[in-house]
C-alpha positions in Angstrom: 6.3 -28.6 11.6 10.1 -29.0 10.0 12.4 -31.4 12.0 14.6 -28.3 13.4 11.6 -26.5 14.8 10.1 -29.6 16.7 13.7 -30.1 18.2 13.6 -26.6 19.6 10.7 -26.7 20.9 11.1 -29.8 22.9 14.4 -28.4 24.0 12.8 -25.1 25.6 10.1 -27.3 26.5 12.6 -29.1 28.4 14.5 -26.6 29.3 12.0 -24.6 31.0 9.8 -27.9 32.6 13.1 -29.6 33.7 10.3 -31.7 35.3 7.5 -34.0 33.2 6.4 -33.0 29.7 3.1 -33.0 30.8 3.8 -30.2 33.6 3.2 -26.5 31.8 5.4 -23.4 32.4 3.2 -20.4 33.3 2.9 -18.8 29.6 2.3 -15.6 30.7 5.8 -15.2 32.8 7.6 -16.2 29.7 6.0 -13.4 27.6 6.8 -11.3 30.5 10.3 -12.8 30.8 11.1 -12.0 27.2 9.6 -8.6 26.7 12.1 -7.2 29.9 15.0 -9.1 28.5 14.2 -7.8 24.8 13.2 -4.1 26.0 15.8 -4.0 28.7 13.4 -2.7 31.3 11.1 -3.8 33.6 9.0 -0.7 32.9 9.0 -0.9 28.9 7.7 -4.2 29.4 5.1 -3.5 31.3 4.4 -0.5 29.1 4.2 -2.8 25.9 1.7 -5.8 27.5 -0.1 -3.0 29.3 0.8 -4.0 32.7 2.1 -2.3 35.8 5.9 -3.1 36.5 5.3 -4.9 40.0 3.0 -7.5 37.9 6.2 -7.9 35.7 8.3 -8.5 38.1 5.8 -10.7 40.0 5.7 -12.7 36.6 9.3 -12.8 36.2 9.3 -14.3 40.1 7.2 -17.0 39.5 9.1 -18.0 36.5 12.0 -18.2 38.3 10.8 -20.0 41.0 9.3 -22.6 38.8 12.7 -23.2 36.9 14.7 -23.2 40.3 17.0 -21.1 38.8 17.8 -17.2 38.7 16.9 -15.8 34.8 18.1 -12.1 34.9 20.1 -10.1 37.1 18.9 -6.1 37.7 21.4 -4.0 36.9 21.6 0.1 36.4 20.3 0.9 34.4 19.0 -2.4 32.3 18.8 -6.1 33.1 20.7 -8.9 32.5 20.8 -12.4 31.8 21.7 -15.0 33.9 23.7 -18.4 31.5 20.4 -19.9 32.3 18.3 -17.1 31.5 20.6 -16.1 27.9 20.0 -20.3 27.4 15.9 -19.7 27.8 15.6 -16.8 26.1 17.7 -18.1 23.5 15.3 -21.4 23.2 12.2 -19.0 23.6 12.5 -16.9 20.7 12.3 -19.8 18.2 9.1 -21.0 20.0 7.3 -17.4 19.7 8.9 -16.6 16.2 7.6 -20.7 15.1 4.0 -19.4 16.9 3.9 -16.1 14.8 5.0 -18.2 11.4 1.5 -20.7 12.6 -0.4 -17.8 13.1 0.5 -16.6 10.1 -0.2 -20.0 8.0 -3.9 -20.1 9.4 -4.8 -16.7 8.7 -3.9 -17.5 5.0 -5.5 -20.6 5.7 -8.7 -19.3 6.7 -8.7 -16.8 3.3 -6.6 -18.7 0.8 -8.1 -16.6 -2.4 -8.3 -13.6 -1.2 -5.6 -10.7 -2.3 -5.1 -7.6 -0.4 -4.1 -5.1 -3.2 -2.8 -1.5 -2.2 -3.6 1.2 -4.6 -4.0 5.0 -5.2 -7.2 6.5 -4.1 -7.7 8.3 -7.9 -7.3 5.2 -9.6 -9.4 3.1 -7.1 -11.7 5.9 -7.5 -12.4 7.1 -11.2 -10.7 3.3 -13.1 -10.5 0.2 -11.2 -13.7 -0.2 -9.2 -15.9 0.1 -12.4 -14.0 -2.5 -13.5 -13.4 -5.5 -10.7 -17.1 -6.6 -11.2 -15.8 -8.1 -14.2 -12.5 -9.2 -12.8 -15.1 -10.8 -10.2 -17.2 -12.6 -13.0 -13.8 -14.0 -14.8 -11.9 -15.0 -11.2 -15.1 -16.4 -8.8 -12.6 -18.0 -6.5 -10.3 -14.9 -6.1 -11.6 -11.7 -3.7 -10.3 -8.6 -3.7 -9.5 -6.2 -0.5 -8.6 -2.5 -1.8 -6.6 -0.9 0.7 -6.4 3.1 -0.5 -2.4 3.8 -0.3 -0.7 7.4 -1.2 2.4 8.5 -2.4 5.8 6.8 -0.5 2.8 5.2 2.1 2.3 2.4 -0.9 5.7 1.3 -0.4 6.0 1.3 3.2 2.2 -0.1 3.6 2.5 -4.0 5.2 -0.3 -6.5 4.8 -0.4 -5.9 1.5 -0.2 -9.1 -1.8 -0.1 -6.6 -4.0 1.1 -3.1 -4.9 0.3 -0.6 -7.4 3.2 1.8 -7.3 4.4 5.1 -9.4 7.4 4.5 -9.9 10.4 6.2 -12.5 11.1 4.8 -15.6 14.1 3.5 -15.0 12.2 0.9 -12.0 10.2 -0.2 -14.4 11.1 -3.6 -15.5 9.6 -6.9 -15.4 11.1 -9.2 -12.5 9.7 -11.8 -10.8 7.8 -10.2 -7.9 7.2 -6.8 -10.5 5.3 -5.9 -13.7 4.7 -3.1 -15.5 1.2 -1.9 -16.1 1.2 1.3 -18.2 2.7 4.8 -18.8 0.5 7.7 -18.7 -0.2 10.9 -20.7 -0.7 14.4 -19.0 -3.2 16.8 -20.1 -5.4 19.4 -19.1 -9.1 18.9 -19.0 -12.3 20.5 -17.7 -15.7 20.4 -17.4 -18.2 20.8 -20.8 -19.7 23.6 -19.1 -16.7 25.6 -18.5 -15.7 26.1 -22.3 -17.6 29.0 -24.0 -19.8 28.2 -27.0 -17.2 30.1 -29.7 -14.4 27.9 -28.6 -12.1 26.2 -31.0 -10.5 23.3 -30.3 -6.8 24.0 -30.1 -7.4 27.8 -29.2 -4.5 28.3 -26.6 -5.7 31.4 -25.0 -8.3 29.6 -23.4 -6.3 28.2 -20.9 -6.3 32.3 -19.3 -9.6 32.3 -19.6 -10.2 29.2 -16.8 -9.7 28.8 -13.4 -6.6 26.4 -13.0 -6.6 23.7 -10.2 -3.6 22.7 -8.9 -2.0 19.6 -7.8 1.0 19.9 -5.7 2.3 16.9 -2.6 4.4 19.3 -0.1 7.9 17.5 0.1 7.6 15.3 -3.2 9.6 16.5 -6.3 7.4 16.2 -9.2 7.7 16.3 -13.0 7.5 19.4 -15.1 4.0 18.0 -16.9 2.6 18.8 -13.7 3.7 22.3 -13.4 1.2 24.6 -14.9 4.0 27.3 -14.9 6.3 24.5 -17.4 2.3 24.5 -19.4 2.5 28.1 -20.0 5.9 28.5 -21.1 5.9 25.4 -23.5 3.1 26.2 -25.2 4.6 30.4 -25.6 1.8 31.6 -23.1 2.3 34.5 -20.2 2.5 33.2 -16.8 -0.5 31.9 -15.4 -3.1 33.4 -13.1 -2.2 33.2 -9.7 -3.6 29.8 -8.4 -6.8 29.4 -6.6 -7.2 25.9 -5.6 -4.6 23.5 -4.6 -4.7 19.6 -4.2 -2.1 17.4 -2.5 -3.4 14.6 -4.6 -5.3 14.4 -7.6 -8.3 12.6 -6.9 -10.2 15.2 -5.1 -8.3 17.8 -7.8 -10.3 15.3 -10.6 -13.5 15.1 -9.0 -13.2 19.4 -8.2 -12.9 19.4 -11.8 -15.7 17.2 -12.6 -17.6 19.5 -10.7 -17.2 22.7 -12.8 -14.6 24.1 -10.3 -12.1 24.8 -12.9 -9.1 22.5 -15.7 -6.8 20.4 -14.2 -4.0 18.5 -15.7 -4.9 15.1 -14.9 -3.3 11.4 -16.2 -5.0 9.9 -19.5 -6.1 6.3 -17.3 -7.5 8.3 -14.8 -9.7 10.4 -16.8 -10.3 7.8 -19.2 -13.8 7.2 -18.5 -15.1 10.7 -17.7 -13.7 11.8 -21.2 -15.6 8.6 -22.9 -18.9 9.9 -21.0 -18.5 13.4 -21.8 -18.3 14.7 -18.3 -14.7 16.0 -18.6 -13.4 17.2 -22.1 -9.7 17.8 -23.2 -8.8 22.0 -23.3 -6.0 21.0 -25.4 -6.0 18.6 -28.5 -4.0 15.2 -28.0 -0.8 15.9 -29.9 -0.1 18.6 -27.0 0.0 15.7 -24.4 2.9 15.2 -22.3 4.1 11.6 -20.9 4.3 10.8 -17.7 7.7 10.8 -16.2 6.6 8.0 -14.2 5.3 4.6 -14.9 2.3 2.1 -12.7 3.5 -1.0 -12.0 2.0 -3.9 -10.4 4.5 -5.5 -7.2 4.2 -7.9 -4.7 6.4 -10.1 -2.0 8.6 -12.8 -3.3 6.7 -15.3 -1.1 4.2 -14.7 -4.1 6.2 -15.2 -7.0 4.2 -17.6 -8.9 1.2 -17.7 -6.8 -2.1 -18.1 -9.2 -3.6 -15.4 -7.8 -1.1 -13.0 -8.4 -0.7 -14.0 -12.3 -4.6 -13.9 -12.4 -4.9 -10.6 -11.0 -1.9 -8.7 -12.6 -2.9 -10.4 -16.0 -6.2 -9.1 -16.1 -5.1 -5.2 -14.7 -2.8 -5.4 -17.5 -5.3 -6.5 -20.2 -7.9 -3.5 -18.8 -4.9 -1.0 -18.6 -4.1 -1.8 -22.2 -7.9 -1.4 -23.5 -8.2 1.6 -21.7 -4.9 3.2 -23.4 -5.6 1.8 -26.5 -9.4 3.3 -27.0 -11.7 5.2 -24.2 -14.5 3.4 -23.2 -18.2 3.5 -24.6 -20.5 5.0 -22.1 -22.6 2.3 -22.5 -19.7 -0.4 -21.9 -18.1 1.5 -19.0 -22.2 1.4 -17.4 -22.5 -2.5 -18.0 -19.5 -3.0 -16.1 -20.4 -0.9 -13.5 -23.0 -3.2 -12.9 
C-alpha cells in the first residue's frame, strides 16, 4: 500500500472511530452513507443496494449516532452534507476506490497468465480457434478467454486485455497499446455444388445465375466492396436480382454459404481455410478482388503496454495472419492444428 493511501485510510479511520483504532464503524452504514450522498436520494440508494429506503435511513441513523455528529441534512428535493459529513465522505471515497484497486490486484493475482481477448464472431469462428491449439502448444503459461464482440460493441466491450478491431486505414498504425494485423481482400464465393459443370472460370454471367446472400449492419455505413449493386456495375453487369437473404453480420452469411444457400462476398482471412479445403470456391478469379477499406488490428489498455503476454499473443496472431495471406492452408495442416 503507497504511503498516501495508508495516510487516508487511517485518517477516515480516524475520522469516523474518533474513539480506539480497534473499535469498528458499522461498514454497512458507510456504504449506505455514500450511495445517498453520491445518488442524491435516499430512494436511489436503496434502489442501487437493493434495500428499502427506511433501512437506508435506519443505516444512515446509526452512523450518525456512532460518529456523534449529524452527516447530511434532508433537503427538497436531495440531500446534503453536513462539514462533517462533506469531511467523511470526502475521506471515504479513497478507502472504497483503494478497496476496488485491491480487488482489482487479486483478481489478476489469482489469473496472472490468462488474457481476455475480444473478437469478431466470423473470425473466432471460421480462423482463430483452428488455430489457438497451437498458440497453446508454443505459450503453455498463457490461457486464452474469447469473448465474441461485434461491430462498435468491440470498442465499448470492458474486461477485455485485448481487442481485435476493424478499424479504417487511416487508424491503423502501430503505437504502443496498437498493432496492425492484416488488410483483407473482398470476393465472392460459393459453394462447389452451386457452379454448373460447363462453368468457366472468369465467366461473369454466372454471378445472375446464383442466389446472392447479402450482408448488410442497419445503421453502419459500409464500403462499396460490400455492395453487390457497386459488384454489378464494376464488373459492366445489369443490376442484380432482387435479394433473397440478408445477414447483419457475416458469419452466419459464411456459414449460409457453406451450406449451398447461395455466393456471398466474404473477406480473404475469413474464408481462408474453407477455400484451401474445397468447401467454398471463388465465382470470380483473384485479380477481380477488391481490398478491404478497413484494416484488423490488434489493441489493448495502456496498463498493458509491454506486458509479455500481450507481445506473446499479438506476435503470434500476426505471424498466423501473415501465413494465412501469404498462401491458404493445406487441408491436411489446417486438420493437424485443429487437433
Amino acid at each position: 500500500m503507497a504511503l498516501w493511501q495508508t495516510r487516508s485510510f487511517l485518517f477516515v479511520m480516524n475520522l469516523i472511530h474518533n474513539t480506539p483504532m480497534s473499535r469498528l464503524p458499522p461498514f454497512d452504514a458507510l456504504i449506505a452513507f455514500e450511495a445517498a450522498l453520491r445518488l442524491g436520494s435516499m430512494t436511489l440508494a436503496a434502489d442501487e443496494l437493493h434495500l428499502t429506503q427506511s433501512a437506508i435511513s435506519h443505516r444512515i441513523r446509526k452512523l450518525e449516532n456512532f460518529m456523534g455528529l449529524a452527516l447530511l441534512l434532508r433537503r427538497n428535493p436531495g440531500l446534503v452534507p453536513t462539514p462533517a459529513g462533506l469531511a467523511l465522505l470526502d475521506g471515504l471515497k479513497q478507502v472504497l476506490d483503494l478497496s476496488a484497486g485491491l480487488r482489482a490486484r487479486s483478481l489478476a493475482a489469482a489469473a496472472p497468465h490468462r488474457l481476455r481477448v475480444g473478437v469478431g464472431g466470423a473470425l473466432i469462428d471460421h480462423w482463430l480457434v483452428r488455430r489457438l491449439p497451437d498458440f497453446a502448444i508454443r505459450h503453455p503459461g498463457i490461457s486464452i478467454e474469447l469473448a465474441v464482440v461485434e461491430g462498435d460493441a468491440t470498442e465499448r466491450a470492458t474486461g477485455l486485455d485485448l481487442r481485435i478491431l476493424w478499424v479504417d486505414v487511416s487508424a491503423a498504425l502501430a503505437t504502443t497499446t496498437q498493432r496492425p494485423l492484416f488488410r483483407e481482400h473482398v470476393f465472392p464465393v460459393c459453394s462447389p455444388a452451386l457452379l454448373p459443370k460447363a462453368y468457366t472460370p472468369g465467366d461473369l454471367g454466372i454471378l445472375h445465375r446464383l442466389p446472392l446472400l447479402h450482408k448488410r449492419m442497419p445503421g453502419y455505413q459500409e464500403g462499396a466492396e460490400w455492395s453487390w449493386e457497386a459488384w454489378f456495375s464494376r464488373l459492366g453487369l445489369k443490376r442484380p436480382p432482387k435479394e433473397a437473404l440478408v445477414f447483419t453480420s457475416i458469419g452466419p452469411a459464411i456459414s449460409s454459404a457453406l451450406a449451398g444457400a447461395g455466393a456471398v462476398l466474404a473477406r480473404s482471412m475469413v474464408v481462408a481455410d474453407a477455400l484451401a479445403e474445397k468447401r467454398l470456391v471463388r465465382v470470380l478469379p483473384p485479380e477481380m478482388d477488391q481490398l478491404s477499406a478497413k484494416v484488423h488490428i490488434v489493441r489493448w489498455p495502456g496498463r498493458l503496454a509491454g506486458d509479455s503476454r500481450v507481445e506473446a499473443f499479438t506476435s503470434w496472431l500476426c505471424a498466423e495472419a501473415n501465413a494465412t495471406m501469404a498462401a491458404p492452408r493445406t487441408t491436411k495442416r489446417t486438420r493437424r492444428s485443429a487437433v
